[in-house]
N, C-alpha and C positions, 0 to 999 in steps of 0.2 A: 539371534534373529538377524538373517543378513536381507537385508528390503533393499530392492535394484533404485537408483536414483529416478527422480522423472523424468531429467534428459537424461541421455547415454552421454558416456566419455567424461573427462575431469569436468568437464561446465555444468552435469548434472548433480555431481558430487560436491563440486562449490555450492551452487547454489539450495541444494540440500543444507546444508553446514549453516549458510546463511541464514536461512529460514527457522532452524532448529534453534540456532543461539539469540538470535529477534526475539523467538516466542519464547524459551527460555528467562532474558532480560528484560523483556517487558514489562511482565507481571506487577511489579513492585512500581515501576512508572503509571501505570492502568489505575491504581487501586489507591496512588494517592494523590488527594484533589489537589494538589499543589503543583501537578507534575504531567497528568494527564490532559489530552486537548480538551477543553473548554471549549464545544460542541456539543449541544444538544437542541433539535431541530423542537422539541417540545419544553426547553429554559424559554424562562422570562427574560428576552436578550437586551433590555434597557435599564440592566444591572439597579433593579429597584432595591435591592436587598444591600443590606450594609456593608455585608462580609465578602473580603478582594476573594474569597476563592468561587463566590457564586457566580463572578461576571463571567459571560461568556463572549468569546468570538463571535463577527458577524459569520453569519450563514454561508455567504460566497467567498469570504477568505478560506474559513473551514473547509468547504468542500474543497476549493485550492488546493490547501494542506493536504488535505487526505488522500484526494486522488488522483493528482499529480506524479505522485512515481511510478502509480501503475500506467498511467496512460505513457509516458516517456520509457515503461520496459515495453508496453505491446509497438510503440512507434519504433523501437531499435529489432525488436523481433519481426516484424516487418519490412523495415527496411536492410538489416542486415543477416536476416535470416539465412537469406539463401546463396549468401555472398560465404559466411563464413559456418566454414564445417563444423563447429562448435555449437554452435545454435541451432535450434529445430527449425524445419523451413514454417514461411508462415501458412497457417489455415484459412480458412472462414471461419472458424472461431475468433481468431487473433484479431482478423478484421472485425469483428462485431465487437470483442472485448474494447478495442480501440475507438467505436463508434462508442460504445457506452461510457469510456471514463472522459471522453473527449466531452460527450454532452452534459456532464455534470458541470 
């Protein structure tokens, strides 16, 4: 099975690689309550319950966490998209992407 990367050239191939080995390594992070983010927008977030692993993050750290590296990838694809050959130029997609993880 040879699947063309989503960018062209070596930047589409990195980041292919990256994405595979993430979801790859994650699993075992995900699945134990010890280790996965402490987020859930439907937890009892005034850690009523005994047990350290039921406490949760507040809500707007959480989303913080969460979607802070996608907004800091659509703002460099953006701003350096069309500067460097390696990078897709940016869309209106890119820009909406950016408006949505910026408003979270």
């Amino acid at each position: 099975m040879n699947l063309p990367p989503s960018f062209p050239g070596s930047i589409g191939i990195v980041i292919t690689l990256l994405q595979v080995i993430l979801t790859a390594t994650s699993f075992s992070a995900e699945t134990n309550a010890n280790t996965r983010a402490k987020y859930s927008k439907f937890s009892n977030s005034n850690g009523s319950s005994n047990t350290k692993s039921n406490n949760t993050w507040p809500s707007r750290f959480a989303m913080m966490v969460i979607y802070t590296p996608a907004l800091v990838t659509c703002l460099i694809f953006l701003a350096l998209g069309s500067r460097i050959t390696r990078l897709p130029s940016p869309t209106f997609a890119t820009l909406l992407c950016t408006i949505h993880f910026a408003k979270r």
